[in-house]
Structures are given as C-alpha cells and as structure tokens.
C-alpha positions as CSV (number, residue, x, y, z in Angstrom):
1,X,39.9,15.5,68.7
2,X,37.7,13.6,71.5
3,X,39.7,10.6,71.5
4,X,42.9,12.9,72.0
5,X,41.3,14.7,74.9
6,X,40.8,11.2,76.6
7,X,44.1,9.9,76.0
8,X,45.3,13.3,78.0
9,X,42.6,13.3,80.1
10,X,43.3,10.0,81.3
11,X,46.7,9.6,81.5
12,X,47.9,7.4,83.7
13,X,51.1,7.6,86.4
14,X,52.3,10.8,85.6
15,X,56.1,9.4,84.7
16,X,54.2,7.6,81.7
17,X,52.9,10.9,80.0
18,X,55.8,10.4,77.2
19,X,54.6,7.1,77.3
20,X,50.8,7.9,76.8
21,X,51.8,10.4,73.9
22,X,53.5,7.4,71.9
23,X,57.5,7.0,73.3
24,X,58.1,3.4,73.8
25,X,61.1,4.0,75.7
26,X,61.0,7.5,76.9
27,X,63.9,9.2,79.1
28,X,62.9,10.3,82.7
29,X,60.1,13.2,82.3
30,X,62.5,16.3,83.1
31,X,61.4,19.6,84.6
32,X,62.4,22.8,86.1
33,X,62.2,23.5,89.8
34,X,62.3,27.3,90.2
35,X,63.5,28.0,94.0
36,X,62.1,31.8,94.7
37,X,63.6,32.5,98.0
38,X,67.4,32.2,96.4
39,X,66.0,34.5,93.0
40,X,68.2,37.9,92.8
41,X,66.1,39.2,89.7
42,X,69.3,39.3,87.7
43,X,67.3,38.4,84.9
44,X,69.8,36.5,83.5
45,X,67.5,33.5,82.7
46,X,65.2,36.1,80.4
47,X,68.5,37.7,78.6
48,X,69.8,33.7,77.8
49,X,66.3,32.5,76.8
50,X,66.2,35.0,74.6
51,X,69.3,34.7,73.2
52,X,69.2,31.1,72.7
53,X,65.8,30.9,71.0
54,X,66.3,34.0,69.2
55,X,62.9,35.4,70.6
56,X,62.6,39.2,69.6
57,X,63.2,42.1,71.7
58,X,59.8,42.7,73.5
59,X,60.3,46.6,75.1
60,X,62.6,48.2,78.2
61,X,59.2,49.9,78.9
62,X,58.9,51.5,82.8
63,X,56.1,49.2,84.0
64,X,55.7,50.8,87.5
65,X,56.3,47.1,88.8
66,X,59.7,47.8,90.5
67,X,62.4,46.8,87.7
68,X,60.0,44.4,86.1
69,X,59.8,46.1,82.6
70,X,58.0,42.9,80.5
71,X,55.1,42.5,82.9
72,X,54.4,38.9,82.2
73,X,54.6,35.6,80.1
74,X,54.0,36.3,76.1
75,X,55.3,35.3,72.6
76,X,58.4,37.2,72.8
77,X,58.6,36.8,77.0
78,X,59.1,33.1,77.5
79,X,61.1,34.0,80.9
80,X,59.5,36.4,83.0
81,X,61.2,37.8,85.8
82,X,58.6,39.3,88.7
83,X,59.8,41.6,91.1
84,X,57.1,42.2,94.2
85,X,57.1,45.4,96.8
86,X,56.2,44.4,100.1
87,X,56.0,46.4,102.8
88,X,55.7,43.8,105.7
89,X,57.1,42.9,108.7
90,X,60.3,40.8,109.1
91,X,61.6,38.9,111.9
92,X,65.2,40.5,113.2
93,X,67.9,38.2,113.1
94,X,69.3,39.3,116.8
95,X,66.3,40.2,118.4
96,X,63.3,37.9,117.0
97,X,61.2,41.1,116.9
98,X,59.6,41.2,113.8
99,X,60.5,45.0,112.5
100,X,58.6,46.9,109.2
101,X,60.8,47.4,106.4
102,X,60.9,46.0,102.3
103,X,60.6,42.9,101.2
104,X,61.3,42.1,97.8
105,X,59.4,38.7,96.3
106,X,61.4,37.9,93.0
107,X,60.5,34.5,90.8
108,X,61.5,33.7,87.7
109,X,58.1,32.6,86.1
110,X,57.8,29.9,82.4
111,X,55.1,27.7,80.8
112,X,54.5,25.0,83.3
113,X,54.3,21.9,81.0
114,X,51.2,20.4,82.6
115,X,50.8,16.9,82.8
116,X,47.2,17.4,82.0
117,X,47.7,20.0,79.1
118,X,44.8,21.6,77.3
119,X,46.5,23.5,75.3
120,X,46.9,19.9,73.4
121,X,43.5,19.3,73.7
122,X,42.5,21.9,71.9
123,X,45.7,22.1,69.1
124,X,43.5,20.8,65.7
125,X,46.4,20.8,63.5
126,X,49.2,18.9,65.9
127,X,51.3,21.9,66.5
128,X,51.5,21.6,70.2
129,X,53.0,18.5,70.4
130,X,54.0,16.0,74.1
131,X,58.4,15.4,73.7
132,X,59.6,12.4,75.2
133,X,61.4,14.5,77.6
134,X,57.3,15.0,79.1
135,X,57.7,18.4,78.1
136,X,54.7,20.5,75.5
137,X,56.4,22.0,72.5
138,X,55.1,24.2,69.6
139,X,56.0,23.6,66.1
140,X,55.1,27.5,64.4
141,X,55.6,25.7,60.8
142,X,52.2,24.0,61.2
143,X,50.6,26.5,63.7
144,X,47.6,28.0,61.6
145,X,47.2,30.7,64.3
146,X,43.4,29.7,65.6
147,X,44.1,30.7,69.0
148,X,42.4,28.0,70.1
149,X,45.4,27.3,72.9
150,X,45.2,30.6,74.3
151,X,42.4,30.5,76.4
152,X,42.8,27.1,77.3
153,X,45.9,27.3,79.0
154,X,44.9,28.0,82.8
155,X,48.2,29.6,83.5
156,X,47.5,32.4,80.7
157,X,50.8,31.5,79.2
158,X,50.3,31.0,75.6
159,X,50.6,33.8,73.2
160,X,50.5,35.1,69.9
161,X,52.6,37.1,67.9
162,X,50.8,40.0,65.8
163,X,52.9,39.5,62.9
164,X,51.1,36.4,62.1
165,X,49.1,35.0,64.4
166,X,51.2,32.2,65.3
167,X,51.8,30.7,69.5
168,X,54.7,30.8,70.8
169,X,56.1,29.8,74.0
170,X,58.6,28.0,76.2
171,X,60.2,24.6,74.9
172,X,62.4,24.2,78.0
173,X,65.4,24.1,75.2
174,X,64.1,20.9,73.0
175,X,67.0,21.2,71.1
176,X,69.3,21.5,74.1
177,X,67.6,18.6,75.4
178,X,68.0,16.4,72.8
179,X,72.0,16.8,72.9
180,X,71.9,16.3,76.4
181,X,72.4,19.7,77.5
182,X,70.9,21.8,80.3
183,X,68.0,24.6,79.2
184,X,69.4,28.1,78.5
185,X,67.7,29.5,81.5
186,X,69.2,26.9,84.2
187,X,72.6,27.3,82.6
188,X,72.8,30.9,83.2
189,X,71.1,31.4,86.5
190,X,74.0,32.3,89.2
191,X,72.5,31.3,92.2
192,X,70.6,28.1,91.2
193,X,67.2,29.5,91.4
194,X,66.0,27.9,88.7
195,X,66.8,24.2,88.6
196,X,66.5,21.6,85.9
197,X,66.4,17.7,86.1
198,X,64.3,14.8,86.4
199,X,61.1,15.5,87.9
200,X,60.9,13.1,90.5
201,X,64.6,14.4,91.7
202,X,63.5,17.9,91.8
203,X,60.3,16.9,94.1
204,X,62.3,15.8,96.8
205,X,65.0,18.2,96.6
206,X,62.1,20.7,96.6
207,X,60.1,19.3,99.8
208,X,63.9,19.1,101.9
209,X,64.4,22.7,100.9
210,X,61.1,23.6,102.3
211,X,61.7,21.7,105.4
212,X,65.3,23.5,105.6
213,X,63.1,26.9,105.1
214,X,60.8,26.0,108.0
215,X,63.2,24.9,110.0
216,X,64.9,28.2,109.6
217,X,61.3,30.2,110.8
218,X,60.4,31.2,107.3
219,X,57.0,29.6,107.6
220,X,55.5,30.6,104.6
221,X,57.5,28.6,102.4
222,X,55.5,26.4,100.1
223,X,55.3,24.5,96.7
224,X,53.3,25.4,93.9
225,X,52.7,23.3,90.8
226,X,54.2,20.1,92.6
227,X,51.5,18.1,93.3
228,X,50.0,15.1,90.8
229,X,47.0,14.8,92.3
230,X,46.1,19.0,91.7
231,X,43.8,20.3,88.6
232,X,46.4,19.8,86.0
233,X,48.0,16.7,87.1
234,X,50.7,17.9,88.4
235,X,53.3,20.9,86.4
236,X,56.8,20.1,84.8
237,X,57.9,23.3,86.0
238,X,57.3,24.1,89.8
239,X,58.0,26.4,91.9
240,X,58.7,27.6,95.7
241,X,57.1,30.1,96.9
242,X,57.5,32.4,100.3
243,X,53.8,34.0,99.8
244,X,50.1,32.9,98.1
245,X,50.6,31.9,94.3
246,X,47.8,35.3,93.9
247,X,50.8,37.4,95.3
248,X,52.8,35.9,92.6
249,X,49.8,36.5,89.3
250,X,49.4,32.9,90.0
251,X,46.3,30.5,89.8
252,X,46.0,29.4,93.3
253,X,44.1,26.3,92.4
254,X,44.6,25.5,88.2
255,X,42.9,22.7,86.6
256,X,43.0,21.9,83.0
257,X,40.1,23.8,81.2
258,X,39.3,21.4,79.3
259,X,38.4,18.6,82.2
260,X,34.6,18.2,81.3
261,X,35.3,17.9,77.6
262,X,35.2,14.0,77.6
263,X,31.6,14.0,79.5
264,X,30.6,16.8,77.6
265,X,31.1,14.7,74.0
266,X,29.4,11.5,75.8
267,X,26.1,13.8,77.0
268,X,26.5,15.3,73.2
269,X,27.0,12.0,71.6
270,X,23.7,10.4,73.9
271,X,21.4,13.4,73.3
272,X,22.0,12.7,69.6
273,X,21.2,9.1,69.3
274,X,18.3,9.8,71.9
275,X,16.9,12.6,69.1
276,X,18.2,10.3,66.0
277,X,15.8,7.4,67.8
278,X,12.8,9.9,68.5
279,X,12.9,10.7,64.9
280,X,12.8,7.2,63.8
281,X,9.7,6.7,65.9
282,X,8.3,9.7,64.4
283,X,8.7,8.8,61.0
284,X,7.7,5.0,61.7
285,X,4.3,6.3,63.3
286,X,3.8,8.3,60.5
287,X,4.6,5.7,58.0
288,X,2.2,3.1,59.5
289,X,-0.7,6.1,59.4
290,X,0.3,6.5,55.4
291,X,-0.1,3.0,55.5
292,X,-3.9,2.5,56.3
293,X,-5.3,5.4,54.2
C-alpha cells in the first residue's frame, strides 16, 4: 500500500493524475464547476442522479433545514442539495442601503474527486479506482466493506450502505463519460449551476465569473476547491461560494488525511532496522561472552 500512497502523494502537475494512475494517453482531467449564486434548489440534479444510477430512495423526511429533506452527502445521496436561512442584510438595488430581510444560500454539493485522494490510499482491495477522465470511481463488486475510506475522506463524503457494508458514492457518470456524454446532474440543471468540462476550462470560467460577481458589489464571492496548491491538491469538483465554506458544512482548509503516511512508513521502516541492528549487537556481544567460558 506504501508505494501506492507515494505514487498519490506525489503526483505530479495535476493534469497528469490519469497519467500517474497508469493512462498513457489520457483525455483532458474533466470536472464539475458548481456556480452557487445561480443555484434555485430545484433539486433536479439529486432527482436525475438518482435516476440515472439507480441509487435508492433515501427519505422525504422534514429535516428542519428549510426544504433540505436529505441533510447531506451518503450512499444513497450522491447529490445533495443545501438550502441555508440567512437573516442578513442586503444591499437595495435603488438606494444602496443595505436593508434586513432573507437570504437563501442554496449549493448543490458531490464528492470532490481530489487530486490527492485518500480515499485511494487507504482502498486495500482496489475498489476505489483513478479513471482516465481524473475522476475516483468505486467498483462495489470488489468493495469488501472495511470502511477504511470513510474516515479518510476529508470531505466526509464516503458512505456505506447498511445492507452490506459496501461505499458508495459519486462517479461523475463514468458510464456517461465514457460515451462522451455530459453527467446526469449537469444535463438536468436549468440554470447552469452546475457545470461540467475540462478542468482547466472551468477554472478560468470560474475566476471571470467571480470578477463579474465583484464587479457587480457581491464581494463575498469566492472559490472553493480550486486551487492545486491547497491540502488536497486541488478538487475535480469546485465550487463558488457567496459565504465561508463553514456556512456551507464545508472544510474550510481540507488536506488529504493521509499526507504523513509516507514519512510515517520511512520513521517505521528506520526504527525497525535501528531495533533489528541493536539486536544483532546484542546477540553478537553475547555470543563472543559464550565464547570465552
């Protein structure tokens, strides 16, 4: 498992993480840019994911959380749609006063196939597999249902079913993919919210529409999951948001749980020879005492 920790670990440019995971000539990574401030919690991405991928019914349980009746990411929720009460001021169109009142925050939330996935890290029988699209896909025919991947996702968005113990998630439409065909979720959304495409494309349609947000006085207008350089490496699905990612149930600064596992096996691995060659020296002093008697 160590030397596939490193290989993730250590990845290199991020548009060679099909690449690193064994795709000679791998398509452009492709991702989902989910644009919050145009979100109208329709929840037609969750009713066509589900559809799609035939992922069971999961409850139309009253949460209390406005019309959010699924409460977050699971084995049977891989599009969660999060509606947010905020009673905070807004700037007036006509007057520039900013005036109390509601604000709904609504964001259609999905795994976030990191660059620096731990959830593959920590996979010991290959379920969770890299695609060449850059995206992280679980195969349940050879999940054994440890649960190792649960904790290890920093997002919390792994999940097993109690049936049989097997993970589930988001596959951002492999099949669809691989017929050239846009994810379920991006298909059905009305207003473009959620956005699917080459990674790289989506970035810099992402930063203009910020600057178009800014320039428009909504100043707290920002990207989450966009960067390469954060603790993941970077997320295949990103997102803008018009509050802090804590607002949102989100991680405001993720890295990939498993980040010290490479030094961790070096220490483990020098500790053990250091112990191996104190023994030696043990059992050498001893042999040259048996020696002289």
């Amino acid at each position: 498992m160590s030397s596939l920790i490193g290989r993730n670990l250590l990845a290199g440019a991020e548009p060679g993480v099909a690449a690193d995971a064994g795709y000679a000539d791998a398509p452009p990574r492709m991702g989902f840019f989910t644009d919050t401030s145009v979100c109208i919690g329709c929840k037609a991405c969750e009713v066509a994911c589900k559809e799609w991928n035939a992922v069971p019914e999961d409850g139309l349980e009253f949460t209390g959380m406005s019309y959010d009746n699924t409460q977050g990411l699971g084995s049977d929720t891989w599009r969660h749609v999060a509606f947010i009460e905020q009673d905070k001021p807004v700037g007036n169109a006509e007057t520039g006063a900013a005036e109390g009142g509601l604000r709904w925050l609504m964001a259609s939330d999905v795994c976030k196939h990191c660059t620096h996935a731990a959830c593959l890290d920590v996979c010991p029988t290959g379920s969770l597999f890299r695609t060449e699209f850059g995206t992280v896909v679980v195969q349940q025919d050879i999940c054994n249902g440890c649960g190792y991947c649960v904790p290890a996702c920093p997002y919390g968005v792994i999940d097993q079913r109690k049936e049989d113990g097997r993970v589930w998630k988001c596959t951002l439409c492999y099949d669809r993919l691989g017929a050239g065909q846009t994810p379920a979720c991006a298909k059905a959304c009305p207003t473009e919210s959620i956005q699917f495409g080459p990674l790289e494309e989506l970035r810099e349609r992402a930063a203009a529409r910020v600057d178009q947000l800014h320039d428009q006085g909504v100043d707290d207008a920002r990207l989450y999951g966009e960067n390469p350089a954060d603790g993941v490496g970077g997320d295949g699905a990103f997102f803008l948001l018009l509050d802090e990612p804590e607002v949102y149930g989100l991680p405001p600064d993720p890295v990939v749980t498993t980040r010290d596992l490479p030094s961790m096996w070096r220490h483990a691995g020098a500790a053990a020879l250091t112990l191996l060659g104190g023994a030696a020296a043990v059992f050498a002093v001893h042999g040259r005492r048996g020696g002289r008697r």
